[in-house]
Backbone as numpy.savetxt, mean C-alpha at the origin, in Angstrom:
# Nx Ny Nz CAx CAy CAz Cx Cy Cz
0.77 15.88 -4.05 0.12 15.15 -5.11 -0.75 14.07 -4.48
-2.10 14.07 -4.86 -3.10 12.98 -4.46 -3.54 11.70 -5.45
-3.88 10.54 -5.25 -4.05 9.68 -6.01 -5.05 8.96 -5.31
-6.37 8.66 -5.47 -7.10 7.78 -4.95 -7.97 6.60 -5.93
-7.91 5.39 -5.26 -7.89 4.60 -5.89 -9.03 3.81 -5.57
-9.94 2.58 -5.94 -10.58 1.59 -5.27 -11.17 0.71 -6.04
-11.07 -0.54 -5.52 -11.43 -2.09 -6.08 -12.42 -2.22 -5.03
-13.60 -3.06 -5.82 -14.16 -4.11 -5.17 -14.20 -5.78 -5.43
-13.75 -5.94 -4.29 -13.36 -7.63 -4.09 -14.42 -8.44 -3.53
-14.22 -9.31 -4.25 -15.34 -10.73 -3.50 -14.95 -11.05 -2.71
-14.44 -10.60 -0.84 -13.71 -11.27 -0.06 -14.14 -10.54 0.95
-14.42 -10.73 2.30 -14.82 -10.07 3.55 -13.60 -9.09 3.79
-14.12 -8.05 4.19 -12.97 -6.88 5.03 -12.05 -7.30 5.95
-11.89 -8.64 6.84 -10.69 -9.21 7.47 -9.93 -9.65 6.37
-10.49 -10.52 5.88 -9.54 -10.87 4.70 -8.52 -10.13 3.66
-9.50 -8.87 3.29 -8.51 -7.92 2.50 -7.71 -7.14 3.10
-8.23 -6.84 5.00 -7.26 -6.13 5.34 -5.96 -6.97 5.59
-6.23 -8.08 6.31 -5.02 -8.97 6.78 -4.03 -8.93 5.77
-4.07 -8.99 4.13 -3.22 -9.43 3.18 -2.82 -7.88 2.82
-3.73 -6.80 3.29 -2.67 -5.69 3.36 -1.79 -5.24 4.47
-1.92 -5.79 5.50 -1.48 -5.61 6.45 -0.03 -6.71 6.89
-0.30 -7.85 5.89 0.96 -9.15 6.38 2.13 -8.91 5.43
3.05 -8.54 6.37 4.37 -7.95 5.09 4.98 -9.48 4.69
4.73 -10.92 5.00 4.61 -11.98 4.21 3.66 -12.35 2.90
3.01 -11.51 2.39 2.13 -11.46 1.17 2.09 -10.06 0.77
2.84 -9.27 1.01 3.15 -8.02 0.30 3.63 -8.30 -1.19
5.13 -9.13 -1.30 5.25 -9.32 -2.53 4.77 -10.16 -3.42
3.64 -10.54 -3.40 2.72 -11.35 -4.43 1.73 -10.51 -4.98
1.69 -9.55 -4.25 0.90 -8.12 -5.02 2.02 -6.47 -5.50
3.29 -7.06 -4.98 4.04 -5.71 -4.81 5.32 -6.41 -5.91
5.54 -6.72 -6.97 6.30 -7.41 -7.56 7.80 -6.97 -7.34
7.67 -5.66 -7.47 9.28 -4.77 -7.25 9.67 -5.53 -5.93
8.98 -5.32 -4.43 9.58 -5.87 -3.20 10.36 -6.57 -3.16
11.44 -6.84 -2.54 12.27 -7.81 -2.35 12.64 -8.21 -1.00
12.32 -7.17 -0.28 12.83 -7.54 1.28 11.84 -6.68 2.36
11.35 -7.24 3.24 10.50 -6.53 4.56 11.48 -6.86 6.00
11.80 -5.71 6.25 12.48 -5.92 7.72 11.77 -5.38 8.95
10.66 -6.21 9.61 10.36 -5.33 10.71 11.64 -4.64 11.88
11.57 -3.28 11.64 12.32 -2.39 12.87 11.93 -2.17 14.00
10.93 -2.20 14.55 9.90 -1.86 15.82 8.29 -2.61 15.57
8.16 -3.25 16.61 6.57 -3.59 16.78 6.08 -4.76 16.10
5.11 -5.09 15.56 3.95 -5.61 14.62 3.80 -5.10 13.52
4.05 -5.23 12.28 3.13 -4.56 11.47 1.96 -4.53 10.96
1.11 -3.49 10.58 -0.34 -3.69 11.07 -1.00 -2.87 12.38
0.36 -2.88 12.88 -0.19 -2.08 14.63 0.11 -0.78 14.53
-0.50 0.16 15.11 0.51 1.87 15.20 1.34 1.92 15.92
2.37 2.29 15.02 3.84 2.60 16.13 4.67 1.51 15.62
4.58 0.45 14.56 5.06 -0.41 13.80 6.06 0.34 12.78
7.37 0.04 13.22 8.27 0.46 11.72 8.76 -1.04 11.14
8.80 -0.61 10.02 9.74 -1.88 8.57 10.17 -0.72 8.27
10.92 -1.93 7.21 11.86 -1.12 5.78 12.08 -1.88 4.99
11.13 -1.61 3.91 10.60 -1.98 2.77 12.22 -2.00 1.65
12.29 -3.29 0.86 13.42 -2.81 0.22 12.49 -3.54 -1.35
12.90 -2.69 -2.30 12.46 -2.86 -3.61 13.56 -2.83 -4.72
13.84 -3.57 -5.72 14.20 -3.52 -6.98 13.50 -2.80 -8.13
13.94 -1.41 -8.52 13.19 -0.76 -9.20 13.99 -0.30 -10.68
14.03 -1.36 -11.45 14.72 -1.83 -12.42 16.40 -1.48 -12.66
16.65 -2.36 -11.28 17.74 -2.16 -10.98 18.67 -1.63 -9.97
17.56 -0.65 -9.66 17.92 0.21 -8.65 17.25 0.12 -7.48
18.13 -0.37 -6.19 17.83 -0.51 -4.59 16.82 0.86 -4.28
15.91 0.98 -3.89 14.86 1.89 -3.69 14.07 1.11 -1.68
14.60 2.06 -0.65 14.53 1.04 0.19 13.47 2.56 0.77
12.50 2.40 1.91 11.18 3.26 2.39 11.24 2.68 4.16
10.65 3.86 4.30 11.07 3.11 6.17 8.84 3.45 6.23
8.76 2.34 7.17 6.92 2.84 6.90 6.54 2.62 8.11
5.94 3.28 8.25 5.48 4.09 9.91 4.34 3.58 9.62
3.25 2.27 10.48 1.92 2.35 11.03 1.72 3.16 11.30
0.96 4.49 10.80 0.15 5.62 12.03 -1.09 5.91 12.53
-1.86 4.73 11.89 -3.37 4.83 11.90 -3.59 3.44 12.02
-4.49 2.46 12.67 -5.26 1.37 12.89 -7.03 1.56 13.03
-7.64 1.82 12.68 -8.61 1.98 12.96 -9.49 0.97 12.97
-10.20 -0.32 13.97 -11.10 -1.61 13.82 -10.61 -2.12 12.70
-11.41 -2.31 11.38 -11.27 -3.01 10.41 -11.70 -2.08 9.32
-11.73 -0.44 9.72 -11.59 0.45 8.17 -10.73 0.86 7.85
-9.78 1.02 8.69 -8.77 1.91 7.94 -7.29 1.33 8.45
-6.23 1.31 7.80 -4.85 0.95 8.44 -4.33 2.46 7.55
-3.14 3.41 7.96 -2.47 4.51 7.39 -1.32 3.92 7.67
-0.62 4.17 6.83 1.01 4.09 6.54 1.72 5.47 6.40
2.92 5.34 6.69 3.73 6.86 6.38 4.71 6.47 5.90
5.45 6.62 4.52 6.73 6.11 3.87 7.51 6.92 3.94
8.66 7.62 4.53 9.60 7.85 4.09 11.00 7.36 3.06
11.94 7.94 1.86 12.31 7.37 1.40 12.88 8.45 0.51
14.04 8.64 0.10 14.54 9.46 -0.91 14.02 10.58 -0.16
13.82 11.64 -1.54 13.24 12.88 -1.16 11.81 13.08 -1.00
10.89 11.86 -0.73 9.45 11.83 -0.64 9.33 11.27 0.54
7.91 11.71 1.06 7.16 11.40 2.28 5.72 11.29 1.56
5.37 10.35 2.30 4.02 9.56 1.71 3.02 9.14 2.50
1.80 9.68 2.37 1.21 8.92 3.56 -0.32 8.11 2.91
-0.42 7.13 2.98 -1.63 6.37 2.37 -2.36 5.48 3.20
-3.58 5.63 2.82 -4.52 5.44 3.71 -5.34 4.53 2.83
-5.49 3.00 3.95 -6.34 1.84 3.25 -7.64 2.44 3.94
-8.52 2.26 3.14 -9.96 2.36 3.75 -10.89 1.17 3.16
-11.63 0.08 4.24 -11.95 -0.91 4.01 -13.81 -0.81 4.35
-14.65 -1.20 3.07 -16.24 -1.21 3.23 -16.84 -2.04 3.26
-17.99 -2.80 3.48 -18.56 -3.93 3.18 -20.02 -3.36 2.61
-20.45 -3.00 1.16 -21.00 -3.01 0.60 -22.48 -3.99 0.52
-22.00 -5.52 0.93 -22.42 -6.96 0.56 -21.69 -7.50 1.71
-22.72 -8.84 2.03 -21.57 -9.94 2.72 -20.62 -10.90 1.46
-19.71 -10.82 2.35 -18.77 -10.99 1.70 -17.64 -10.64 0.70
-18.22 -8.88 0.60 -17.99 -7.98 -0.25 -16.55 -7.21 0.51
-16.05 -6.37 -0.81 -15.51 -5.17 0.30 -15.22 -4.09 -0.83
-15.27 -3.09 -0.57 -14.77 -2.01 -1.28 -13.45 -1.49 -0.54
-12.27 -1.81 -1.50 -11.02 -1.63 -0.84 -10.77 0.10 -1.25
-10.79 1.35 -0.71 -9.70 2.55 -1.45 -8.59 3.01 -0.70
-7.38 3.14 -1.83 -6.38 3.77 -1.30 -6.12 5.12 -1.86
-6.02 5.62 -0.55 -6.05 7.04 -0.70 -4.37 7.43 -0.23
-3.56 7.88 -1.47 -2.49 8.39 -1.18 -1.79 9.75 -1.06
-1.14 10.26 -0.70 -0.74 11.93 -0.62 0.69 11.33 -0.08
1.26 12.24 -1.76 2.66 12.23 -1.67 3.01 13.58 -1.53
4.32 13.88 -0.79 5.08 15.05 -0.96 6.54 15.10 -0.84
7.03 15.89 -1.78 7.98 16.02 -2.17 8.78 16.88 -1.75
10.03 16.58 -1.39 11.32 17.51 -1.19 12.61 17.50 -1.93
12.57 18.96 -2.39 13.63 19.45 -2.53 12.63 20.24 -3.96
13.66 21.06 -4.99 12.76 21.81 -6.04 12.80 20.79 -7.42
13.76 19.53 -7.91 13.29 19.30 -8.95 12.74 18.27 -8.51
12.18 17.59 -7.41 11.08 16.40 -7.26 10.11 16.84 -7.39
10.12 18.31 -6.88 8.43 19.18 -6.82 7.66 19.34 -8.28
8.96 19.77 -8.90 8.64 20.14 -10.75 8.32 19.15 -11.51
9.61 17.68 -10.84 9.19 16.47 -11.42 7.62 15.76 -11.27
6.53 16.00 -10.17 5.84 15.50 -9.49 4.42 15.60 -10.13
4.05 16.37 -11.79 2.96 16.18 -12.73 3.60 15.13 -13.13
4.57 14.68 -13.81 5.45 13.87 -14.71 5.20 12.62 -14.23
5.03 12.05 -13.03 5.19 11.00 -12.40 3.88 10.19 -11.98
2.64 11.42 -11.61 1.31 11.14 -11.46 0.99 10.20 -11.91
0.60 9.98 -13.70 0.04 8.93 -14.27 0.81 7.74 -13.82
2.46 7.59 -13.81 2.79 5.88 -13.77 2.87 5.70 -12.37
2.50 6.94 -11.38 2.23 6.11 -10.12 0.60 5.63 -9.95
-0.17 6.26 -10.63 -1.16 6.16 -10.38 -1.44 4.63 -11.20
-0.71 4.20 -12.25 -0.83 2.80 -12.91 -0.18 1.89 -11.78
0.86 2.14 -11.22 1.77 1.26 -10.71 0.67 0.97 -9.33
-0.03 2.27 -8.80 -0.97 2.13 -7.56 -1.70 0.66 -8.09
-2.81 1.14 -8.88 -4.11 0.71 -9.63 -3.51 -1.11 -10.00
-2.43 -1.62 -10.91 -1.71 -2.63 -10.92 -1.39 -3.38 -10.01
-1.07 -3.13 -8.67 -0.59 -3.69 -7.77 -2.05 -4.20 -6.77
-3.19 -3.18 -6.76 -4.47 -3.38 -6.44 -5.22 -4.55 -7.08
-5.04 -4.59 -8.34 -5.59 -5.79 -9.24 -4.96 -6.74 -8.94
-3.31 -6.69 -8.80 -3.12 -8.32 -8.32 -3.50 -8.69 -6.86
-3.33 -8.36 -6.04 -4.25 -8.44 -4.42 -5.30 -8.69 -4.80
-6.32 -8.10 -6.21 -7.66 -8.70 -6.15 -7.94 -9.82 -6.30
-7.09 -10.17 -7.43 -7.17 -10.98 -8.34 -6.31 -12.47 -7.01
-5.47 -12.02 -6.53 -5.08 -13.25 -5.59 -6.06 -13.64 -4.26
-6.59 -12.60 -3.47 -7.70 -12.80 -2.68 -8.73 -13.75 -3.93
-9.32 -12.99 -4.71 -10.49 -13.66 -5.38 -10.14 -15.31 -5.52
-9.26 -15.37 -6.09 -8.52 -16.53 -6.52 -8.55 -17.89 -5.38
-8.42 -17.24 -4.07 -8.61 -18.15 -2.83 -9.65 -18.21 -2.49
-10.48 -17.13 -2.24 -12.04 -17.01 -2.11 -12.83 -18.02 -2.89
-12.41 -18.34 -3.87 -12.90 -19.70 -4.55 -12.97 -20.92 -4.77
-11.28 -20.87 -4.17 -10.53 -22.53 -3.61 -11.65 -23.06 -2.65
């Protein structure tokens, strides 16, 4: 299953990548988050593991996330493992304008086992809200400083 997404922000491409990249400002855009444990490395760097822990109304929902891509200042890739899904999403960062950026996330989920697979039309739209939601607040908090 694919989901691609993209905002444009009033904020230079260091800026938007850094605040996707600092697992200290993850949860001011990621509301569920509750806990970042780096396991290996930097995060931000390839070859960087965490483990993401989330409250997902109620329920401990914890993701181990593999840096696998760094690329200059376009692209950072992530790989989530977690439950019966593997995930791999890809920030891709533009500068349109100075001072501009066109943020997209490009995600590809896949699923294991047979009723995640069946479940996996069912789920599209509220991941694709929950994606798109979590993008607006990162905008909306970059923008917000960009102005201070």
């Amino acid at each position: 299953m694919n989901i691609e997404l993209s905002r444009r922000i009033r904020r230079d491409i260091p800026a938007v990548r850094a605040a996707v990249a600092d697992p200290g400002r993850l949860s001011a855009w990621q509301p569920t988050l509750k806990d970042v444990r780096t396991l290996h490395g930097r995060r931000g760097e390839p070859g960087s593991v965490c483990e993401l822990v989330y409250d997902e109304n109620g329920r401990e929902v914890r993701l181990e996330e593999t840096v696998t891509d760094a690329r200059g200042s376009e692209l950072l890739e992530f790989t989530y493992r977690g439950g019966q899904a593997v995930s791999r999403i890809r920030h891709w960062f533009a500068s349109p304008a100075p001072g501009e950026t066109v943020w997209t996330v490009d995600c590809r989920f896949r699923f294991q086992g047979l009723w995640p697979r069946l479940l996996a039309p069912f789920v599209k739209g509220p991941l694709r809200r929950r994606i798109d939601g979590d993008m607006a607040r990162l905008q909306a908090l970059l923008e917000k400083e960009g102005s201070s």
